[in-house]
C-alpha positions in Angstrom: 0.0 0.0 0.0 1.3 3.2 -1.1 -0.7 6.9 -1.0 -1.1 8.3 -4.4 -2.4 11.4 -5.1 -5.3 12.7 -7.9 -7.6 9.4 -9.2 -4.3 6.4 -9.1 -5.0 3.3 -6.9 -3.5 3.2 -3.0 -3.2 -0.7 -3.1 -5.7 -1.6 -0.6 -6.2 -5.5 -0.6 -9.2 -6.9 -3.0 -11.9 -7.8 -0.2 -11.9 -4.0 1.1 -15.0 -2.0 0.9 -16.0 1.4 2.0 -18.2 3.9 1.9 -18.5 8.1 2.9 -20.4 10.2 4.2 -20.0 13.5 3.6 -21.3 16.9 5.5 -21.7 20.0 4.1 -23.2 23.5 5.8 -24.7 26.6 4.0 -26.4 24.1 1.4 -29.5 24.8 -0.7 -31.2 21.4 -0.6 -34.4 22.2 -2.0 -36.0 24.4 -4.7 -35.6 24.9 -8.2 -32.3 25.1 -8.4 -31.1 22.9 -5.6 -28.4 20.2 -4.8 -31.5 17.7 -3.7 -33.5 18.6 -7.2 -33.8 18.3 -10.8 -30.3 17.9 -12.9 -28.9 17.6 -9.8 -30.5 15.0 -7.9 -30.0 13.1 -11.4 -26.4 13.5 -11.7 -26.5 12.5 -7.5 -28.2 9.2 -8.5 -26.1 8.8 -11.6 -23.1 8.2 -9.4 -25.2 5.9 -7.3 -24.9 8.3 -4.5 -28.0 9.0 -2.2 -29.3 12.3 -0.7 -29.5 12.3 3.5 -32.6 11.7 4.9 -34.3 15.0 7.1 -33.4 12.9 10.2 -29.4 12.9 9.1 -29.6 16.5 8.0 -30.8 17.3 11.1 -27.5 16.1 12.9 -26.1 18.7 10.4 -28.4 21.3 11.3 -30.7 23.7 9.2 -29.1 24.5 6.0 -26.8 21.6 5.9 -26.8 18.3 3.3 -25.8 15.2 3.6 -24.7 13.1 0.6 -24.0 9.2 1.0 -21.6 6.7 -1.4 -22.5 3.5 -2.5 -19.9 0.5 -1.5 -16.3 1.9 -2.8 -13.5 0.3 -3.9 -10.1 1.5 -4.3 -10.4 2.6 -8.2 -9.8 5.1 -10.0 -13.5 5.8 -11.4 -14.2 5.7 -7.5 -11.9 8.2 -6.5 -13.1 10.5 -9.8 -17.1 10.0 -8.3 -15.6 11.0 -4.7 -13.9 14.2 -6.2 -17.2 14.9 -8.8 -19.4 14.7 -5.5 -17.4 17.0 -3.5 -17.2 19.6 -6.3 -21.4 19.1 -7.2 -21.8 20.2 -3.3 -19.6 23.2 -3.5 -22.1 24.3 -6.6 -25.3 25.0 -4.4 -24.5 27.6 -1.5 -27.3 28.8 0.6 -28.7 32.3 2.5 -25.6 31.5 5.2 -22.7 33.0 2.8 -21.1 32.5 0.0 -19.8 29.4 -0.4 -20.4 26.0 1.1 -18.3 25.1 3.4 -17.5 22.3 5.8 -17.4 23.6 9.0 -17.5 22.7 13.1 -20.9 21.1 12.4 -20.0 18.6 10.0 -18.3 15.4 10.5 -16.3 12.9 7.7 -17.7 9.6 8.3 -15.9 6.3 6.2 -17.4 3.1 7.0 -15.1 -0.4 6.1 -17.1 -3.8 5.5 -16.1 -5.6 8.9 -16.4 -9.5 7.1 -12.1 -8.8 6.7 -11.8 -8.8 10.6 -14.7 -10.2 12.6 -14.5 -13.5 10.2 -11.0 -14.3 12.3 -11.8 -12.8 16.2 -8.4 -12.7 16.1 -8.2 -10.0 13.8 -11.3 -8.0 15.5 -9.4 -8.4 18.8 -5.7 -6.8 17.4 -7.7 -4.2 15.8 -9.6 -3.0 18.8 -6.1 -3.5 20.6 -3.9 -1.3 17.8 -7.2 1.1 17.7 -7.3 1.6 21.1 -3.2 2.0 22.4 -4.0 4.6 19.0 -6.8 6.7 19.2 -5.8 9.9 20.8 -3.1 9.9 17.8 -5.5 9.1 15.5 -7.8 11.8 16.7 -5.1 14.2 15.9 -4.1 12.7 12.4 -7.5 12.6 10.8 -7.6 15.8 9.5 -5.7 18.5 7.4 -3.2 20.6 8.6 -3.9 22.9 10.7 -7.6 21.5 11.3 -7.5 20.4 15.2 -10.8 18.0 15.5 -14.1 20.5 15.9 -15.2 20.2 19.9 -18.7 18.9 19.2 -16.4 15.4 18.4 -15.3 14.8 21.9 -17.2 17.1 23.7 -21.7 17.6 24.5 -21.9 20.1 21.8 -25.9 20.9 22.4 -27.8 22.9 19.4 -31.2 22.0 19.2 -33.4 19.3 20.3 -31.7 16.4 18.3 -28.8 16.8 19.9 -30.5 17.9 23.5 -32.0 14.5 23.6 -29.0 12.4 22.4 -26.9 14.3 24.9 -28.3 12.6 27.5 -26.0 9.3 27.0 -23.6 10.3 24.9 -20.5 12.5 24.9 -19.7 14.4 21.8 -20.7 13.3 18.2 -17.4 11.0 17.6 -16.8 9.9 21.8 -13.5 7.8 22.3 -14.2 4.7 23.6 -10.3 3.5 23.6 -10.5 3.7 27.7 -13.3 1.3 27.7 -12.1 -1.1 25.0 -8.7 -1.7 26.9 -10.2 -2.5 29.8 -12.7 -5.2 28.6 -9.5 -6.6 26.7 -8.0 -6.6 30.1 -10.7 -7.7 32.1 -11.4 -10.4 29.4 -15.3 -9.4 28.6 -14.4 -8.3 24.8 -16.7 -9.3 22.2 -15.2 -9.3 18.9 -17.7 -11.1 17.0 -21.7 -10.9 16.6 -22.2 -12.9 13.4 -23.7 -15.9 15.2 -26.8 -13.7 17.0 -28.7 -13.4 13.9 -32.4 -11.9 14.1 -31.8 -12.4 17.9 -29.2 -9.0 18.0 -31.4 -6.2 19.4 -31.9 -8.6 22.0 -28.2 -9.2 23.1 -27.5 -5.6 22.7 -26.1 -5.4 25.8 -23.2 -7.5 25.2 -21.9 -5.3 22.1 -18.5 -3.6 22.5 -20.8 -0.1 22.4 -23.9 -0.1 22.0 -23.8 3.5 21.1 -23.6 5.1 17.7 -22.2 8.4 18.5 -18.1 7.1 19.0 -15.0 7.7 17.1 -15.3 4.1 16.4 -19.2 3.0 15.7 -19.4 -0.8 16.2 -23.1 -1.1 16.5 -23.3 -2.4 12.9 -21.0 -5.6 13.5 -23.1 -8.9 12.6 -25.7 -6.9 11.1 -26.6 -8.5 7.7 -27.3 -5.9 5.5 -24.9 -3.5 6.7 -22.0 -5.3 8.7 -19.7 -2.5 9.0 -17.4 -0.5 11.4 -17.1 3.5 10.6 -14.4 5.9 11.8 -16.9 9.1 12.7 -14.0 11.4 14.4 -13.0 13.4 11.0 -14.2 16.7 10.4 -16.1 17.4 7.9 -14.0 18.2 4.3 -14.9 18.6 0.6 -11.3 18.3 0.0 -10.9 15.0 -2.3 -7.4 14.8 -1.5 -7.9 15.0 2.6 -10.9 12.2 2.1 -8.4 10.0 0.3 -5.1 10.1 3.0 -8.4 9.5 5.5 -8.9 6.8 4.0 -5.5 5.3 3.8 -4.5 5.8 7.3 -8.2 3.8 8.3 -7.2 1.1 6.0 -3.5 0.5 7.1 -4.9 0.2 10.2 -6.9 -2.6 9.6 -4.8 -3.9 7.1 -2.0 -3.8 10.4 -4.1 -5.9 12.2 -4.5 -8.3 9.8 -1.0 -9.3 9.0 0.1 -9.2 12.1 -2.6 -12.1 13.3 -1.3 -13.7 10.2 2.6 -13.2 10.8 3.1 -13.0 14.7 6.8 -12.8 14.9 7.3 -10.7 11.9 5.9 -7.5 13.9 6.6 -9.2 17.5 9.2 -6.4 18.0 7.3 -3.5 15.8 4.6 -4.1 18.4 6.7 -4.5 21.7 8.1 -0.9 20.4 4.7 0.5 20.1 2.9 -0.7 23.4 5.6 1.1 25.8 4.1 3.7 27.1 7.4 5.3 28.9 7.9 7.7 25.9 7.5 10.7 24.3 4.5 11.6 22.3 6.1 11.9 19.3 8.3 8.9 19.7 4.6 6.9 20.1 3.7 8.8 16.8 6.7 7.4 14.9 6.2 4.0 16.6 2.8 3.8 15.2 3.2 4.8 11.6 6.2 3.0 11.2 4.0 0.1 12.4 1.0 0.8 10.2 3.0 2.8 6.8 5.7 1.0 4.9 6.8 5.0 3.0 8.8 7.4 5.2 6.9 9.8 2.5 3.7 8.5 3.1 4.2 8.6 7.1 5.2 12.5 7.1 1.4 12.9 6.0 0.4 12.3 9.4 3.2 13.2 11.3 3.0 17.0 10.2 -1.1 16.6 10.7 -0.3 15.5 14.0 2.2 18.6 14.6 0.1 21.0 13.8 -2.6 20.4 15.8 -0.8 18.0 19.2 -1.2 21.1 21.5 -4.9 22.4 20.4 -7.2 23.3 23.4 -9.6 20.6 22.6 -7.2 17.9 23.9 -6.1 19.3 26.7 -9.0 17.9 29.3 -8.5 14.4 28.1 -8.0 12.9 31.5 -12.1 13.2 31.6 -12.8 11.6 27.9 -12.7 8.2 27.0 -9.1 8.2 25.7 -7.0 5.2 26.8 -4.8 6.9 29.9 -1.1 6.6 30.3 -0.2 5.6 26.6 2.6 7.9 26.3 4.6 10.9 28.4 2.7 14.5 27.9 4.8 17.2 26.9 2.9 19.6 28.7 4.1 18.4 31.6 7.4 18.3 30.3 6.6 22.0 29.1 5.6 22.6 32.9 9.0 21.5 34.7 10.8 23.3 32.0 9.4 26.4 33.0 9.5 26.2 37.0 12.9 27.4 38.9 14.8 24.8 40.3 15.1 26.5 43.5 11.2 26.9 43.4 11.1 23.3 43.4 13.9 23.1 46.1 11.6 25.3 48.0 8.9 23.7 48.2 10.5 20.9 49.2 11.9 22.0 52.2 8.4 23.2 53.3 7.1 19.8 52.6 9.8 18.2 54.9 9.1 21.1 57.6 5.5 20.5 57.4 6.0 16.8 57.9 8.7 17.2 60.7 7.8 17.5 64.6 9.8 18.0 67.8 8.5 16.6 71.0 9.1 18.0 74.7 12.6 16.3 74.9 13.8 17.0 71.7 13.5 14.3 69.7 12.8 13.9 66.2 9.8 12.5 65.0 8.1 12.0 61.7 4.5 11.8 60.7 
């Protein structure tokens, strides 16, 4: 596998499928001349792309659209619709401006057909694993330069009664759920495979990985038989082909990762031992996990000046209270914190530690509490 950009082929294996949802704000949907309408809504169909339904242009918000692939495959007619789509949406602009855009509102969602991992639960259970010991990297990878993931992703972002209601259980739009998937794989209560429940799944619910939509990593779909799929949600919304595409091929080395390493152990034994330490740097993790996932040096430098750009933002800085796995990797804001404090600030405080913590009693002895 090797990122290319414009239309060529990335190399994904054969048997992977996706599909895209894109988000758009400051759309006209409706009308005479609108995106959802006459020539329009032809050409949409003529790609074998469907319009959102008012329930998912709600999630949007007034003014917003919604335009959903069919199953992808990694060709270059595919890439060209993906492009053709993106531009068709930037054609239609609403009452809100000037141009369409995709702003804090919208999300990029890309879904993958899960029969690759959960027909080995092997597979499924490296995947969660790599997903999991990677997720606050990957929250800062999956967008452009420059673009630090919009708050409504990790964060209760309530605007209207949509999102009032789903509030109530859930925390932003695209939650991580990392936290929670290392500790069932720790505490040995991870399902990784659903296939066998049939008709019977609403029932069983309960025993789903996450039962919930509304997570960086929606699972609810796994074993469903029309639509057995797992979708990365945390992406911000883009109408950039090119940003879609790299999206795209970070998701799929991913899983692709988790694949060959159920099927090769000991070829990535020590890739993976590298990985999992969690004494290190932030940036050292980042260049343990693309060097795991990305064969190209030129292809990893994608993410690593994504992840640059955006490693400090404000919206990661109260992760201790999200679902992010904890303790993956040293934070250099602490680092940044000791740097900046006198040493004999530090000496000080000390010593009125030790004072504080020191007692004389009525024949002069020396005692500690």
């Amino acid at each position: 596998m090797k990122y290319k950009k414009g239309f060529e082929r990335l190399g994904l294996p054969e048997d992977f499928k996706f599909g895209i949802e894109i988000e758009a704000y400051n759309v006209k949907t409706k009308g005479k001349d609108g995106l959802y309408t006459g020539d329009s809504a032809e050409y949409i169909k003529s790609k074998n792309w469907h319009m959102a339904t008012k329930s998912e242009e709600a999630l949007v918000g007034k003014g917003g659209a919604e335009l959903v692939s069919p199953i992808l495959r990694d060709m270059e007619q595919d890439w060209k619709d993906v492009y053709a789509i993106c531009e068709q949406i930037k054609k239609f602009p609403g009452d809100k401006g000037g141009e369409v855009v995709a702003d804090s509102k919208c999300g990029l969602h890309v879904h993958f057909d899960a029969e690759c991992l959960v027909k080995d639960p092997n597979r499924m259970k490296n995947f969660l694993q790599l997903y999991a010991e990677s997720e606050e990297l990957l929250y800062k990878m999956c967008n452009d330069k420059d673009d630090p993931i919009r708050k409504g992703a990790i964060n209760k972002d309530v605007k209207g009664v949509l999102q009032a209601i789903s509030s109530v259980w859930r925390n932003g739009m695209a939650a991580p759920t990392g936290k929670k998937i290392l500790r069932q794989i720790q505490d040995g209560t991870l399902k990784v495979s659903y296939k066998k429940w049939g008709k019977l799944r609403m029932f069983v619910s309960k025993y789903k990985l996450d039962e919930r939509r509304y997570a960086g990593l929606n699972l609810t779909n796994i074993g469903n038989s029309k639509k057995n799929t797992i979708e990365f949600r945390m992406a911000n919304g883009t109408l950039d082909m090119q940003v879609i595409k790299q999206n795209v091929f970070l998701y799929s080395s991913l899983i692709n990762t988790a694949i060959k390493m159920t099927e090769n152990p000991k070829q990535y034994q020590d890739s993976i031992s590298k990985f999992y330490q969690t004494e290190i740097a932030e940036e050292e993790k980042v260049n343990q996990f693309l060097s795991l996932i990305i064969e190209e040096p030129e292809d990893r430098k994608i993410y690593v000046d994504r992840w640059k750009s955006v490693k400090n933002a404000q919206v990661f800085q109260e992760n201790d209270r999200k679902g992010f796995a904890q303790n993956r990797f040293k934070r250099e804001q602490f680092k940044q914190i000791a740097d900046r404090t006198p040493v004999d600030r530090v000496h000080l405080v000390y010593t009125k530690i030790k004072e504080m913590m020191i007692k004389t009693n009525d024949k002069g002895e020396v005692s500690y509490e």
